[in-house]
C-alpha positions in Angstrom: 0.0 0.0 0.0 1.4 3.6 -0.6 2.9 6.0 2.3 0.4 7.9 4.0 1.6 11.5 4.6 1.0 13.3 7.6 0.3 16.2 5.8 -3.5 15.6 4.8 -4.0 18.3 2.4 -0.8 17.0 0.5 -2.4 13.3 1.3 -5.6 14.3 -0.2 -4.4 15.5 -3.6 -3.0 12.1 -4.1 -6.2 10.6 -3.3 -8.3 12.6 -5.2 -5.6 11.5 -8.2 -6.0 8.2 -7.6 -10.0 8.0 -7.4 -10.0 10.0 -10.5 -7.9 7.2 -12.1 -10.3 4.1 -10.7 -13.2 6.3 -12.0 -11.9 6.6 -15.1 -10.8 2.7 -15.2 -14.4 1.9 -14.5 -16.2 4.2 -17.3 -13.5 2.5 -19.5 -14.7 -0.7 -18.8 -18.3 0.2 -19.5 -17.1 0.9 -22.2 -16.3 -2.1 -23.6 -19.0 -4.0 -21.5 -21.1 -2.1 -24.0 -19.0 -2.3 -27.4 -18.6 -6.2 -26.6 -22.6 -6.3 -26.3 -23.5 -4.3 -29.3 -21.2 -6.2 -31.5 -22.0 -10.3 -30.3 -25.6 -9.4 -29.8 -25.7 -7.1 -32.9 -27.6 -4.7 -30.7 -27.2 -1.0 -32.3 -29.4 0.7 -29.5 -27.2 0.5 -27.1 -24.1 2.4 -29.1 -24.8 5.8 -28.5 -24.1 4.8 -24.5 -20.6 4.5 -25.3 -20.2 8.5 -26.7 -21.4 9.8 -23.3 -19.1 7.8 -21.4 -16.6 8.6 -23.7 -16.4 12.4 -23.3 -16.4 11.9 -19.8 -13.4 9.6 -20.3 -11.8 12.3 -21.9 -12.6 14.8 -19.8 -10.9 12.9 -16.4 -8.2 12.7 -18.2 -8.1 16.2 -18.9 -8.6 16.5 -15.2 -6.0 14.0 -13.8 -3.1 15.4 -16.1 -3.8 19.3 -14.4 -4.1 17.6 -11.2 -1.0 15.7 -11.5 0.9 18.7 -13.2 -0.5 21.3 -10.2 1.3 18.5 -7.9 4.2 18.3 -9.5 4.8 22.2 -9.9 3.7 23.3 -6.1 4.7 20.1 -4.2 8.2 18.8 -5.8 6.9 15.0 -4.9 10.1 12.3 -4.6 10.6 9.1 -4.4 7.3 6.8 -3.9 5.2 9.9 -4.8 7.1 11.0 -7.9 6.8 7.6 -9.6 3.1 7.5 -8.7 2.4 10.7 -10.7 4.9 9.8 -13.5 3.0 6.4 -14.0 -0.5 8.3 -13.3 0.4 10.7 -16.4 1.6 7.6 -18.7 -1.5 5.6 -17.3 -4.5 7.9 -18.4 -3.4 7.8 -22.2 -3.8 4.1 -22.1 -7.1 4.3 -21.1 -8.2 6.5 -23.0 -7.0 4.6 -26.1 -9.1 1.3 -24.8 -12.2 3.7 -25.2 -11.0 4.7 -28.0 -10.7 0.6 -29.1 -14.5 0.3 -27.8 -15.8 3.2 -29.7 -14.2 1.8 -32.6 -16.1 -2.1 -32.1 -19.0 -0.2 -31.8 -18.7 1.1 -35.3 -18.2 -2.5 -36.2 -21.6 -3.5 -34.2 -23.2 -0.4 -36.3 -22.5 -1.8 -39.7 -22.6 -5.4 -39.5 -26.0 -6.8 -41.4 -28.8 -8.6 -39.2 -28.2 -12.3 -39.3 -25.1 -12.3 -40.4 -23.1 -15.0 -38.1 -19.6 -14.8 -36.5 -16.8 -16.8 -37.4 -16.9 -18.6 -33.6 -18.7 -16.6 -31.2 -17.3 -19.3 -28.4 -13.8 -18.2 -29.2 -14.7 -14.4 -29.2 -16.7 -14.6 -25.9 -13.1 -16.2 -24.6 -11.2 -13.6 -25.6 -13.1 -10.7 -24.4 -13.2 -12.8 -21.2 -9.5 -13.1 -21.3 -9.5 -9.2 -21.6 -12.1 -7.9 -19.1 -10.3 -10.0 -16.3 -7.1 -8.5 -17.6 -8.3 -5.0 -17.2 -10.4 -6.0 -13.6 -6.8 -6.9 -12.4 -5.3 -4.0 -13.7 -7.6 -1.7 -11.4 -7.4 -4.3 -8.1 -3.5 -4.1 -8.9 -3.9 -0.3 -8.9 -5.6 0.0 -6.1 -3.7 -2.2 -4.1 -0.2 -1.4 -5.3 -0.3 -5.0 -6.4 3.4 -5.6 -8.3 2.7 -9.4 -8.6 -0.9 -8.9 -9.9 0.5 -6.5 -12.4 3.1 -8.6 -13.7 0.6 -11.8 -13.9 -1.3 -9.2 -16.1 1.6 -8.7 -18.3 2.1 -12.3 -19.1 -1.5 -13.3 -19.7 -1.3 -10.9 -22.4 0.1 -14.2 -24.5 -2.9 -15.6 -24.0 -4.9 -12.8 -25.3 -2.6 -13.0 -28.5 -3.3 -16.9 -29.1 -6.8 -16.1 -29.2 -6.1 -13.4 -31.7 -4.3 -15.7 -33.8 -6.8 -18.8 -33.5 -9.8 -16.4 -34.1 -8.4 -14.8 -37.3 -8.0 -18.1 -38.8 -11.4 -18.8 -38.3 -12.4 -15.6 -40.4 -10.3 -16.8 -42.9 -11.7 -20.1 -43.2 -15.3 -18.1 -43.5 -14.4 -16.5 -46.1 -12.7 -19.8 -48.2 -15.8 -21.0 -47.5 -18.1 -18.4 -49.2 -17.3 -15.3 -50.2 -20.1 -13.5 -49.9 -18.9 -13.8 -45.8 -15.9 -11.3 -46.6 -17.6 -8.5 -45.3 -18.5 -9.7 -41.9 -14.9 -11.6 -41.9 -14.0 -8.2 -42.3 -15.5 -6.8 -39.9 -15.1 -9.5 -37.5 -11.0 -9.2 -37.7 -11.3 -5.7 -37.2 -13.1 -6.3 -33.7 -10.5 -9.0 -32.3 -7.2 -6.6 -34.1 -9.4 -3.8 -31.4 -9.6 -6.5 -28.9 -5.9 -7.5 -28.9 -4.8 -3.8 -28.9 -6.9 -3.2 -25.9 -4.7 -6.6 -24.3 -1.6 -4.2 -25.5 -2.4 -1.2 -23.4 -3.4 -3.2 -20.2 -0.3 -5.1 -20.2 1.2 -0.9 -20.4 -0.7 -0.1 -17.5 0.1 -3.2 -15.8 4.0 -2.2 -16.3 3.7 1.2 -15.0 1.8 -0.5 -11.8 5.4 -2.8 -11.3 7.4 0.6 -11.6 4.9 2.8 -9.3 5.3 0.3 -6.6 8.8 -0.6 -6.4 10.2 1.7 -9.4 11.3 -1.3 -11.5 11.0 -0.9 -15.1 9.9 -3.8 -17.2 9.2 -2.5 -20.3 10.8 -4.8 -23.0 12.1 -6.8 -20.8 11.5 -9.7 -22.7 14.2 -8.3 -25.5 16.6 -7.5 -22.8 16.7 -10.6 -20.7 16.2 -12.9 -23.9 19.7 -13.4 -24.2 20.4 -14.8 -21.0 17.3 -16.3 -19.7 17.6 -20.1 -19.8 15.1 -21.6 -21.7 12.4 -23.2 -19.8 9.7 -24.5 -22.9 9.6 -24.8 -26.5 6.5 -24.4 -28.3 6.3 -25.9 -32.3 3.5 -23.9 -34.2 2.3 -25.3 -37.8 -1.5 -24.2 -38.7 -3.3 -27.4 -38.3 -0.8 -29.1 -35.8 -1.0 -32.5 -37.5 2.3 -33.3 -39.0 5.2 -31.1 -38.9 4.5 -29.4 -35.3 4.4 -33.3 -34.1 7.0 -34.6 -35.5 9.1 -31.7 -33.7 7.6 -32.1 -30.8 8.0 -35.6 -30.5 12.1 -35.5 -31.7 12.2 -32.4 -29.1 11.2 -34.6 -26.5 13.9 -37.0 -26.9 16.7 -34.7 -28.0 16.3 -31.1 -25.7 17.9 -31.2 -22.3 15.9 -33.0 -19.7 13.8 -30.2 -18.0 12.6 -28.7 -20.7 9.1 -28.4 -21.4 8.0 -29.3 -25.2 4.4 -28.3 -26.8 2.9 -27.8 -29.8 -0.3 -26.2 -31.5 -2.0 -24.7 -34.6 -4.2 -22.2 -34.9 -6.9 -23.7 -36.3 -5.8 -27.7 -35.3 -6.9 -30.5 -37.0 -9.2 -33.4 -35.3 -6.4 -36.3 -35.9 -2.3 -36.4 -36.5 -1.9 -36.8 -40.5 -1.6 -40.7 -41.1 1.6 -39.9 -43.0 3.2 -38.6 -39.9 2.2 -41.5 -37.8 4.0 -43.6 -40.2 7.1 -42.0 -41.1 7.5 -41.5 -37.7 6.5 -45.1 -36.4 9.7 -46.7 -39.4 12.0 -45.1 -37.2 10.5 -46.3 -34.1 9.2 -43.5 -33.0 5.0 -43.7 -32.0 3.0 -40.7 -32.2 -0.9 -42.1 -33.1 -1.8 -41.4 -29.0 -1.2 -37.4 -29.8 -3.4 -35.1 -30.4 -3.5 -31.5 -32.3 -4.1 -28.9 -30.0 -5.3 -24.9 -29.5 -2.8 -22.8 -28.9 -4.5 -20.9 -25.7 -4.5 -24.6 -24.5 -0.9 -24.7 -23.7 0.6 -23.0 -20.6 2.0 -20.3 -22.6 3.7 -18.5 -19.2 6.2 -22.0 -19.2 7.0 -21.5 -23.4 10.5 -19.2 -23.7 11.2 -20.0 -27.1 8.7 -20.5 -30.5 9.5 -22.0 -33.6 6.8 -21.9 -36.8 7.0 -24.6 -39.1 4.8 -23.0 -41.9 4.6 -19.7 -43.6 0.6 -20.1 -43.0 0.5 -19.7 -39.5 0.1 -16.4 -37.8 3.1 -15.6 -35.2 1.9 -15.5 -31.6 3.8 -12.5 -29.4 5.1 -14.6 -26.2 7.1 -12.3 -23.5 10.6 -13.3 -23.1 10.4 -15.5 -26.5 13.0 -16.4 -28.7 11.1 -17.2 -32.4 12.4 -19.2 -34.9 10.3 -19.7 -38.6 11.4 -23.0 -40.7 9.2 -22.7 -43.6 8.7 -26.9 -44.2 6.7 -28.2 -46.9 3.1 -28.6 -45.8 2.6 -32.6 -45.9 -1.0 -32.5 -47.2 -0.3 -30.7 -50.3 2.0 -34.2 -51.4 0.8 -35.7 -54.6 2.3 -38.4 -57.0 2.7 -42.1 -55.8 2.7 -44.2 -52.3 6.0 -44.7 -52.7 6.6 -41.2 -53.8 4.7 -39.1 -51.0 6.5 -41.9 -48.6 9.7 -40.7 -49.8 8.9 -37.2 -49.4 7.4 -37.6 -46.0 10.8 -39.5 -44.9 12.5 -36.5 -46.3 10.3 -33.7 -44.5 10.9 -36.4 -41.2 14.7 -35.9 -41.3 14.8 -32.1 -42.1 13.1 -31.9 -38.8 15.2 -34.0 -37.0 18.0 -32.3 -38.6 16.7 -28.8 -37.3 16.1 -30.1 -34.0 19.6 -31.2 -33.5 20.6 -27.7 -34.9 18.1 -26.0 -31.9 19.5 -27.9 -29.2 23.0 -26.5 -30.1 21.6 -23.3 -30.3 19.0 -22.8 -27.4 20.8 -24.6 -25.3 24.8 -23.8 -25.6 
């Protein structure tokens, strides 16, 4: 919890500050309690809430930079108090760009048809879930001077980017399908690209919470420890997670260090492993028919410190304190010619793997 001065009048500047901030948190997530709304339930009456709420977002932050600025000129704050009003002034702007985000889903709840269906409304619903909790935490971390809430915040933001990348899949899929979906495909990407941008400026807030409280600054700090941090998990991305992502995972298994974790996914993952994997894998004795593909938000992304894509199809997931890798492998599906001839290939695709593997362990592991 923050100091408590003796002098009240100075005490109750800072608390005016910081109940202008929670206020503003909370319009902010009305906000996107009613953007969310408007755009799953495709209900348009409840838009013109968000403009209301959205000048008076922008008016407390009006408010809480000339409060802050009046402190800083007439009371020359150090130490704990200084950092408070420096992460206050870098806070509010954050905010005020995820109404800004809201307004903008809105606009996407305004011009989408009646009856026209979302890609996966299950997925979406997840996402925003993933998101609201995010920005809940965000205000208890606030509140509470909470460093470990706030950095929990900043690594669930992973999560919020596998959904992202699952979800856009699905739009593309609806629009392979039939193309007379484009426009709502459209429209729908445009809604989770808002969403994940929203994720973005929480995990800022979330990193000026960890430097009010203890002054530490963790911005980037993914690109700034990557280089030393040991590597803990590997995760192997291809699209559908049937072939090429399990084949790595299974030689990762047997050739990383002991310790380390090994996963893989896809995006939009298929119901069964690829028969031709099974069995190129199983002439080298090697069994892989018990696996299954996988999501991506199914795999504890907080243990994965390194991601390697197998395809040039699959959309890159943003994973704090990664190290990413893409080996653009031939897609096993798209094989044609003879038994023997797709068996050869498959054997071929089996030991480039195998080969690159060996070539990982040297490197993420040295």
């Amino acid at each position: 919890m923050p100091h408590q001065h003796t002098d009240r009048e100075y005490q109750a500047q800072l608390n005016i500050i910081r109940d202008r901030v929670v206020a503003m948190t909370e319009k902010v997530q009305a906000m996107f309690d009613i953007a969310f709304r408007a755009y799953i339930e495709n209900d348009v009456s409840i838009i013109e809430k968000t403009s209301a709420l959205e000048d008076e977002v922008n008016a407390l932050e009006i408010e809480i930079d000339d409060l802050c600025v009046s402190v800083l000129a007439k009371r020359q704050p150090v130490a704990s108090d200084l950092r408070f009003l420096v992460a206050v002034l870098k806070l509010v702007p954050n905010l005020e760009r995820i109404g800004d985000h809201a307004v903008t889903v809105c606009r996407r709840a305004s011009e989408r048809p009646n009856g026209v269906g979302l890609a996966d409304t299950g997925s979406l619903r997840a996402m925003a879930e993933s998101l609201r909790a995010m920005l809940d935490d965000a205000k208890k971390a606030f509140i509470e001077y909470n460093a470990s809430l706030a950095i929990n915040i900043i690594e669930r933001d992973a999560i919020l980017d596998a959904h992202y990348a699952e979800i856009f899949r699905e739009t593309l899929k609806l629009i392979e399908k039939d193309h007379a979906n484009t426009f709502a495909a459209m429209s729908h990407q445009s809604v989770i690209k808002n969403l994940e941008r929203m994720g973005d400026h929480v995990k800022n807030i979330a990193e000026l919470i960890v430097y009010m409280t203890g002054g530490q600054d963790v911005r980037h700090r993914e690109s700034r420890e990557s280089a030393q941090k040991p590597i803990r998990g590997v995760l192997f991305l291809c699209v559908h997670n049937s072939a090429r992502s399990q084949i790595a995972e299974a030689f990762a298994k047997r050739i990383f260090p002991e310790g380390v974790e090994v996963f893989s996914a896809g995006s939009d993952p298929a119901t069964s492993v690829n028969p031709l994997a099974i069995r190129t894998m199983a002439e080298i004795g090697i069994d892989i028919s018990s696996q299954k593909p996988k999501r991506i938000v199914s795999v504890p992304l907080d243990k994965v410190d390194a991601v390697i894509t197998l395809c040039d199809e699959e959309i890159c997931v943003d994973i704090p304190t990664k190290r990413s890798e893409k080996w653009s492998l031939p897609d096993p599906s798209r094989f044609t010619g003879s038994d023997d001839e797709i068996r050869e290939k498959m054997n071929a695709l089996r030991n480039e793997i195998r080969f690159r593997i060996e070539s990982a362990r040297r490197e993420l592991f040295r």
